[in-house]
TORKOL-4160 file (C-alpha; in steps of 0.2 Angstrom, whole numbers, padded with zeros to 4 digits, m for minus):
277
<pt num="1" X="0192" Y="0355" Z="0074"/>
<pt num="2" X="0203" Y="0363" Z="0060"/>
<pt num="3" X="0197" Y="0360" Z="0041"/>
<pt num="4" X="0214" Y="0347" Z="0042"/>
<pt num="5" X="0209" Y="0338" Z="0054"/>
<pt num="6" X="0190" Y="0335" Z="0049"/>
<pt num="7" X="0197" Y="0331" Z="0032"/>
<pt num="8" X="0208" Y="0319" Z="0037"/>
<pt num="9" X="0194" Y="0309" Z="0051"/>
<pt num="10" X="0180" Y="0311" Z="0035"/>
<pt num="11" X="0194" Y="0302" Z="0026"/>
<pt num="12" X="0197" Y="0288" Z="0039"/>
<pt num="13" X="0178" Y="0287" Z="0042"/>
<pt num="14" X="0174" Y="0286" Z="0024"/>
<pt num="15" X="0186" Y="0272" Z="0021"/>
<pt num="16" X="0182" Y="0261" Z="0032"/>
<pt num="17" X="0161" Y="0264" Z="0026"/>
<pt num="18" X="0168" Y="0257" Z="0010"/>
<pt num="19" X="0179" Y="0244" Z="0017"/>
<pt num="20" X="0165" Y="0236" Z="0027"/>
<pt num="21" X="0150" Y="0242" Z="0014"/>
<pt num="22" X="0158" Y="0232" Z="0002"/>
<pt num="23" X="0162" Y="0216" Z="0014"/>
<pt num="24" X="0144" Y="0217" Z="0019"/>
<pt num="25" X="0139" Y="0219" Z="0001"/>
<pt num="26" X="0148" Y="0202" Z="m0002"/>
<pt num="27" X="0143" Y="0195" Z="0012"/>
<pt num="28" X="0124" Y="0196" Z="0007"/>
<pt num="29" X="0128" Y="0194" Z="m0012"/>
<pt num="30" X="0136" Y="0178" Z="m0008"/>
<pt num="31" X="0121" Y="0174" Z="0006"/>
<pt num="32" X="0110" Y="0174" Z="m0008"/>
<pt num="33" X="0118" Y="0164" Z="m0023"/>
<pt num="34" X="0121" Y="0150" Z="m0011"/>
<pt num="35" X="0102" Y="0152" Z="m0005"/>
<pt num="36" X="0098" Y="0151" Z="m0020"/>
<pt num="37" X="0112" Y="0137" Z="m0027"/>
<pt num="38" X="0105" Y="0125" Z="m0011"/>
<pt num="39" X="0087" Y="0127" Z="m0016"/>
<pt num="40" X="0092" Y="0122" Z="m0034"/>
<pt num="41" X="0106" Y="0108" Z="m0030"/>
<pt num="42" X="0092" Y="0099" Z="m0018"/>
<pt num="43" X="0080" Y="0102" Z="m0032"/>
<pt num="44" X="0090" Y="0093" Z="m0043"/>
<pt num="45" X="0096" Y="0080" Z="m0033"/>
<pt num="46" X="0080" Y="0075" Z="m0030"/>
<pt num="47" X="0074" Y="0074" Z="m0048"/>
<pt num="48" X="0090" Y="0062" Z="m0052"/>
<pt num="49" X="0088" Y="0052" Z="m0039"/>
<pt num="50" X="0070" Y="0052" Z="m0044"/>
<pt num="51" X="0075" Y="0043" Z="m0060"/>
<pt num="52" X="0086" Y="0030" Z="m0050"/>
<pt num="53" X="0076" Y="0014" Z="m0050"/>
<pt num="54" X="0087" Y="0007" Z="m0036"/>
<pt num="55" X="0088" Y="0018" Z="m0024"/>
<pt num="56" X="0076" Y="0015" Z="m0010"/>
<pt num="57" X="0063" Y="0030" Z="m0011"/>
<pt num="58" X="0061" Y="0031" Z="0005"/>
<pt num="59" X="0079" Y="0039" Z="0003"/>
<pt num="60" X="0078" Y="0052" Z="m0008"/>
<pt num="61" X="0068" Y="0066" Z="0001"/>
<pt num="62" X="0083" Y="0063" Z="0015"/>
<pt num="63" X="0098" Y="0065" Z="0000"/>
<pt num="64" X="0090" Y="0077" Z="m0006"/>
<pt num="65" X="0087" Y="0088" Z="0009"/>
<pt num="66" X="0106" Y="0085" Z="0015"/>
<pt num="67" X="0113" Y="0091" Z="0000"/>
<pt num="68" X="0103" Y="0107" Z="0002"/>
<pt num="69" X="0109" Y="0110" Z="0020"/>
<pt num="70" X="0129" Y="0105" Z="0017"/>
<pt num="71" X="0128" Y="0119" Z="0004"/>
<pt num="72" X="0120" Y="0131" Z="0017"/>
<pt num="73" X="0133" Y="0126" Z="0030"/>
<pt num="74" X="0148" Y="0129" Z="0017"/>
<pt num="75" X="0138" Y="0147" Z="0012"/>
<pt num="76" X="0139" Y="0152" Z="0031"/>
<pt num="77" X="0155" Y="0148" Z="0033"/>
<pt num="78" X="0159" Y="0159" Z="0017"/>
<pt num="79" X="0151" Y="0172" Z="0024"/>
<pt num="80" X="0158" Y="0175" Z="0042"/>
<pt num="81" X="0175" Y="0173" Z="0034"/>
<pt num="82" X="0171" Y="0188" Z="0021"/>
<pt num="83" X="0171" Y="0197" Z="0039"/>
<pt num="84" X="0189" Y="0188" Z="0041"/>
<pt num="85" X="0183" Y="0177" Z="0057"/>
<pt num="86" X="0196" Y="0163" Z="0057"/>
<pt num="87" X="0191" Y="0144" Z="0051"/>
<pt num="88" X="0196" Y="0141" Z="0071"/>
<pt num="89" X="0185" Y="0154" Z="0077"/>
<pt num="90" X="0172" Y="0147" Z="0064"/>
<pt num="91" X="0173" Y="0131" Z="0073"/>
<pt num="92" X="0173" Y="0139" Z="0091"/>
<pt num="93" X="0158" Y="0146" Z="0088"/>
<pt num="94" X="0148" Y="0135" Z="0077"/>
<pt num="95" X="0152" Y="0123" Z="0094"/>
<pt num="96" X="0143" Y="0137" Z="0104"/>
<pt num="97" X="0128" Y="0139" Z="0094"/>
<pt num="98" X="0127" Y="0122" Z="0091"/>
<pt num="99" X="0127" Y="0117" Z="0109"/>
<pt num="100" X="0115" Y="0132" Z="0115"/>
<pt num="101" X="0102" Y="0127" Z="0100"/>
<pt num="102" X="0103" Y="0109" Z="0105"/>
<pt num="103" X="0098" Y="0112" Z="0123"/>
<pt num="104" X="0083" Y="0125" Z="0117"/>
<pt num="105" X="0079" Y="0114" Z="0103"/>
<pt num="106" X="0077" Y="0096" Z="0112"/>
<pt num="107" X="0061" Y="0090" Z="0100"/>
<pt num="108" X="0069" Y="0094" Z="0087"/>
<pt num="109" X="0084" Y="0085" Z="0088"/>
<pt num="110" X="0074" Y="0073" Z="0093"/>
<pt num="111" X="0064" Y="0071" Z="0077"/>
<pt num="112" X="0080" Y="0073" Z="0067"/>
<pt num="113" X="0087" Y="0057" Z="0078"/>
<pt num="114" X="0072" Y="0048" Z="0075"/>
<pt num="115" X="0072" Y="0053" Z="0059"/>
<pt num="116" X="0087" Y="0042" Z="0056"/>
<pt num="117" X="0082" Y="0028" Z="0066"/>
<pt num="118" X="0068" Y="0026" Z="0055"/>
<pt num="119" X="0080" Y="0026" Z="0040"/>
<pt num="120" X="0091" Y="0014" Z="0048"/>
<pt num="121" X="0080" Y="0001" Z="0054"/>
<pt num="122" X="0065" Y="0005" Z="0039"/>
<pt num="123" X="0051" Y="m0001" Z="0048"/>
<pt num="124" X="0041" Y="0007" Z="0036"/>
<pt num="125" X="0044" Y="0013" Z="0019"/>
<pt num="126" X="0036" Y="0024" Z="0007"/>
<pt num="127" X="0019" Y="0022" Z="0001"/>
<pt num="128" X="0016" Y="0009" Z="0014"/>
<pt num="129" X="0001" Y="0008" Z="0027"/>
<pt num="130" X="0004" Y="0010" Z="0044"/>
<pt num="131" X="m0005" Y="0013" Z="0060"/>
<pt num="132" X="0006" Y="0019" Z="0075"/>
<pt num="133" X="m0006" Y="0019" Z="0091"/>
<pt num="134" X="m0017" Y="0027" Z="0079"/>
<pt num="135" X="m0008" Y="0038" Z="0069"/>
<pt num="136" X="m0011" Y="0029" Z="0053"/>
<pt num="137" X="m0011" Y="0033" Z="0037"/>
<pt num="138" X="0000" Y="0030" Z="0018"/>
<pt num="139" X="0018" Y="0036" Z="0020"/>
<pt num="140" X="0020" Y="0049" Z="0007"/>
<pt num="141" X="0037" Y="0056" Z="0011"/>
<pt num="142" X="0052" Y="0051" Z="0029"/>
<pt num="143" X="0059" Y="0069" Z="0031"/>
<pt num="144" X="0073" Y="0074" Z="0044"/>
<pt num="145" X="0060" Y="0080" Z="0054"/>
<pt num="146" X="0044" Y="0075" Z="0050"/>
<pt num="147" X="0034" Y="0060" Z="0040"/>
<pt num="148" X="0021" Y="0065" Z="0027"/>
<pt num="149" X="0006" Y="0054" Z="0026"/>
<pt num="150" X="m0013" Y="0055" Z="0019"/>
<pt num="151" X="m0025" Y="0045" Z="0027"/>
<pt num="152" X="m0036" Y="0033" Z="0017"/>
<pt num="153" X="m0051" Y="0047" Z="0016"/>
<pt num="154" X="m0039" Y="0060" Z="0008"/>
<pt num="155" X="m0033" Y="0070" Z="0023"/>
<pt num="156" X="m0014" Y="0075" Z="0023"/>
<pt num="157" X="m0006" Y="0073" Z="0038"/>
<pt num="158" X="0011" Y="0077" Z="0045"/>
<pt num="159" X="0018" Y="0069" Z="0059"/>
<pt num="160" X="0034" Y="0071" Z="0069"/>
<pt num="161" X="0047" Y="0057" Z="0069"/>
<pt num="162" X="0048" Y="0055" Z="0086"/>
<pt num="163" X="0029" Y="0051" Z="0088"/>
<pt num="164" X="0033" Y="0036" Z="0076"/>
<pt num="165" X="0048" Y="0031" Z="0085"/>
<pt num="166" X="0039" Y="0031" Z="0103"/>
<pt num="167" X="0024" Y="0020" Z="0096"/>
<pt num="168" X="0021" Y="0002" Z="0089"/>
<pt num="169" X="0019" Y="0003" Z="0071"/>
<pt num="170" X="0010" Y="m0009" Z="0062"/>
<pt num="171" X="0013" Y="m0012" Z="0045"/>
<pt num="172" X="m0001" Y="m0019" Z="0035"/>
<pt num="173" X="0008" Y="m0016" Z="0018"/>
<pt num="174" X="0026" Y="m0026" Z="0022"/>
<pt num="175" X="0019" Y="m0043" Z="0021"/>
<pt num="176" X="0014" Y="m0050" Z="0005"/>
<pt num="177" X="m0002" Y="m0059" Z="0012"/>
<pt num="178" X="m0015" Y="m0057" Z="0029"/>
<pt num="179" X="m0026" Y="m0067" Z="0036"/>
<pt num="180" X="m0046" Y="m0063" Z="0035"/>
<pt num="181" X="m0058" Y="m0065" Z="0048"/>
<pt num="182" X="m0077" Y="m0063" Z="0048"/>
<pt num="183" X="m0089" Y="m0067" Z="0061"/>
<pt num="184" X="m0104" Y="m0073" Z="0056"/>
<pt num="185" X="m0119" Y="m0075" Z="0070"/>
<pt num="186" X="m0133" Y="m0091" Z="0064"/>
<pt num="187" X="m0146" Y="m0095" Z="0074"/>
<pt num="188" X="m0147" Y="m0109" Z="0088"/>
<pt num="189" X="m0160" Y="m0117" Z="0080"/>
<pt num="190" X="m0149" Y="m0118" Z="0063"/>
<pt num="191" X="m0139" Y="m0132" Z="0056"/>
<pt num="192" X="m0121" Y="m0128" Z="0060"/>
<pt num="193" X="m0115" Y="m0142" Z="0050"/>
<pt num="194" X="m0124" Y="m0134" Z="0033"/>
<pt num="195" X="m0119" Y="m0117" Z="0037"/>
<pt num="196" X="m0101" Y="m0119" Z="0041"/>
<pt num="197" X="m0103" Y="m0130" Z="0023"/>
<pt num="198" X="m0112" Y="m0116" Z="0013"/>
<pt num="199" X="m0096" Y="m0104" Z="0021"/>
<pt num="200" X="m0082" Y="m0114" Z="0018"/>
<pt num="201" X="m0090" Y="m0116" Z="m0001"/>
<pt num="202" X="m0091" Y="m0098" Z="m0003"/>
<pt num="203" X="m0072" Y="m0094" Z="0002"/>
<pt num="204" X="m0065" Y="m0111" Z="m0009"/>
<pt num="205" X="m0075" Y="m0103" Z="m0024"/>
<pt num="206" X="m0067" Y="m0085" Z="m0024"/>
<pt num="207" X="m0051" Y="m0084" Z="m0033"/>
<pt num="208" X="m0045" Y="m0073" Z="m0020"/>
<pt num="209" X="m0044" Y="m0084" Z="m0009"/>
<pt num="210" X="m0027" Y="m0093" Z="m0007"/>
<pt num="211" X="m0026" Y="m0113" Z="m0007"/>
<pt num="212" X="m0013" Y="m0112" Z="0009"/>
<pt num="213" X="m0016" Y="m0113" Z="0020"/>
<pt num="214" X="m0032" Y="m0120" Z="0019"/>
<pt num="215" X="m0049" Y="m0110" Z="0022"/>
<pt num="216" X="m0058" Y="m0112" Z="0039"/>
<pt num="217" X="m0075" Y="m0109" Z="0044"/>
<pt num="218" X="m0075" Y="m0111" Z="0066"/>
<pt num="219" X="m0089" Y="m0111" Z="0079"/>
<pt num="220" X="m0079" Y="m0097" Z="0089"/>
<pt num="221" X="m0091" Y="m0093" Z="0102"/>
<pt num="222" X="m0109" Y="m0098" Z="0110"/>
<pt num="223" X="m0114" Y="m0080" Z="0112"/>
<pt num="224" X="m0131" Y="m0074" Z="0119"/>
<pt num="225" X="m0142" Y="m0073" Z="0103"/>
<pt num="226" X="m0132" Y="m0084" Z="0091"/>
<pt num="227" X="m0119" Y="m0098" Z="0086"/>
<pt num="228" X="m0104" Y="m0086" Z="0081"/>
<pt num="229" X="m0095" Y="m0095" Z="0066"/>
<pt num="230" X="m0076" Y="m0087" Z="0061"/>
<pt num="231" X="m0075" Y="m0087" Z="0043"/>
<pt num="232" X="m0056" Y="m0088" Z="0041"/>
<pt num="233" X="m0045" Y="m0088" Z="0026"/>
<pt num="234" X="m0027" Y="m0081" Z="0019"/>
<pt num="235" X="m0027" Y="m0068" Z="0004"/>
<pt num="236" X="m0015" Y="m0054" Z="m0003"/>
<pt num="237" X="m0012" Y="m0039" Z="0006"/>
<pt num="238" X="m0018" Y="m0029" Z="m0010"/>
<pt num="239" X="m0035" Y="m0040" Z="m0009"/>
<pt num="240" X="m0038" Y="m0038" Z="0009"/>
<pt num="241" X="m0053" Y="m0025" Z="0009"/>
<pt num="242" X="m0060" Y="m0031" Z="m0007"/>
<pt num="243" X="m0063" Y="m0048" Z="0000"/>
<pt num="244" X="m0069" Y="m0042" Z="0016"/>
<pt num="245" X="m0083" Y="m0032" Z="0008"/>
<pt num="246" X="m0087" Y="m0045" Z="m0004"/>
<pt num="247" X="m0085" Y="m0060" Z="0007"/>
<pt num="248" X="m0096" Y="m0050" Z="0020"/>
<pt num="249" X="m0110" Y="m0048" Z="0008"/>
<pt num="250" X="m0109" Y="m0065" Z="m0001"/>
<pt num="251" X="m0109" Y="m0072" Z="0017"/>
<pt num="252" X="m0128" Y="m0065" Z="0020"/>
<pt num="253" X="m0136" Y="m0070" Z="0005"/>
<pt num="254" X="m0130" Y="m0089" Z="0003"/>
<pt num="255" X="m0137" Y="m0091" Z="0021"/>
<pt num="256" X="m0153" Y="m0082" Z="0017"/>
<pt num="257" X="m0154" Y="m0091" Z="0002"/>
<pt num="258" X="m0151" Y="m0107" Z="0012"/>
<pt num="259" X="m0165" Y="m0101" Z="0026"/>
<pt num="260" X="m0152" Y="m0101" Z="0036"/>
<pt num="261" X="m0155" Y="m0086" Z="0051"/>
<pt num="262" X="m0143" Y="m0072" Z="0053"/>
<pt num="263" X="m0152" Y="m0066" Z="0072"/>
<pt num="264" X="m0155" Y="m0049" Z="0081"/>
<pt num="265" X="m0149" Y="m0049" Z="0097"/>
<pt num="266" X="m0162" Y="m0054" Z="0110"/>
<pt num="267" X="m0165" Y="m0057" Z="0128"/>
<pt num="268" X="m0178" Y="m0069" Z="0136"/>
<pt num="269" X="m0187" Y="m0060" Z="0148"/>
<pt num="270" X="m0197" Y="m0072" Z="0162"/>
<pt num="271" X="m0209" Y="m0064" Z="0170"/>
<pt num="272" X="m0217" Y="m0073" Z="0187"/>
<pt num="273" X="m0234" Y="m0069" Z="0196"/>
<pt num="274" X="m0232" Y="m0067" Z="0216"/>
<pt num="275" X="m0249" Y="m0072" Z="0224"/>
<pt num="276" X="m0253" Y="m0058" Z="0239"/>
<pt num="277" X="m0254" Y="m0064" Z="0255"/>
């Protein structure tokens, strides 16, 4: 190869370095503002929507989060044009590597579906309590994918949406008031009348205790040690444990102050004496 020639192909060679350096250059400058414009815009959008008394907050994580990945999509986009790939080409292949990461990615398209059914139809919101078959805890945060909770000893938990979808959830924070029951065990040899009076007494006196409806007390079984008595009345949701403690508690020492027996369970053994032949 004469001096010419290799002059001419360091030329062409050289050139086209510079021509692609500087496209890739651009490309990565540009994938990192927008990384870094994304991260900030969600930021942002979440601490005004934070500051928006009416907008649901179960919401906000969601806005928040689809802001952040529209500006990604519109970066990437960007970026394979900087390469000049043609907006129909873009498509064409977004298509493609949308269809192969649906099908390798099942679960989670799952969780983003579910994600937005639980939006939709809000069976729960944030900061209520719910138990899901067992998965129960204080909803912290409904993301696209998953739901944050913590549990009512401390323990974080995050669970993915389409665990929630496929379960029951109860809700025990949705309705403003729950009923209360307590069983109550009293001696066969006790006066039902008095106790169920010394009870009902007990739940008509504590201002936690709604008016309506009414207060019961109930002989709810014969079982096989004692008259089981179902202390039953209608407080707010907010008061529910409180009253149960207390009510629990109270329950004990008006019947012992009453001599009223709270028994252990017992069994009568008979025992028969077979005369030998």
């Amino acid at each position: 190869m004469t001096s010419d020639k290799f002059l001419e192909f360091f030329n062409q060679v050289s050139g086209l370095v510079i021509q692609y350096g500087l496209d890739l250059l651009g490309a990565v400058i540009l994938l990192i503002g927008g990384w870094m414009i994304a991260g900030w815009a969600g930021r942002n959008v979440a601490r005004v929507l934070g500051r928006t008394p009416h907008l649901d907050a179960t919401l906000k994580p969601i806005v928040a989060q689809t802001t952040r990945y529209a500006i990604l999509t519109l970066v990437i986009v960007a970026v394979l044009a900087q390469f000049g790939v043609q907006t129909a080409s873009i498509i064409a292949v977004l298509g493609a590597a949308g269809l192969a990461i649906g099908l390798a990615m099942q679960g989670t398209l799952q969780n983003i579906a579910a994600g937005i059914m639980l939006l939709f139809l809000r069976p729960f919101r944030v900061n209520d309590y719910i138990d899901a078959e067992g998965i129960a805890g204080t909803v912290d945060e409904v993301g696209l994918f998953t739901t944050a909770m913590h549990t009512f000893d401390g323990v974080y938990q995050e669970v993915p949406n389409s665990q929630l979808w496929n379960r029951t959830i109860k809700n025990f924070s949705r309705l403003p008031t729950r009923r209360l029951d307590i069983v109550v065990g009293i001696g066969y040899g006790d006066d039902i009348d008095t106790a169920q009076t010394i009870l009902l007494d007990l739940l008509r006196e504590d201002t936690r205790v709604l008016a309506e409806p009414e207060p019961q007390v109930l002989v709810s079984k014969l079982g096989d040690s004692a008259v089981n008595l179902n202390l039953r009345c209608w407080t707010k949701a907010d008061d529910y444990w409180t009253l149960l403690f207390d009510t629990t508690k109270s329950a004990k020492l008006r019947l012992d102050a009453a001599g009223i027996s709270i028994p252990f369970p017992q069994r009568d053994v008979h025992l028969y004496e077979t005369k030998k032949t």
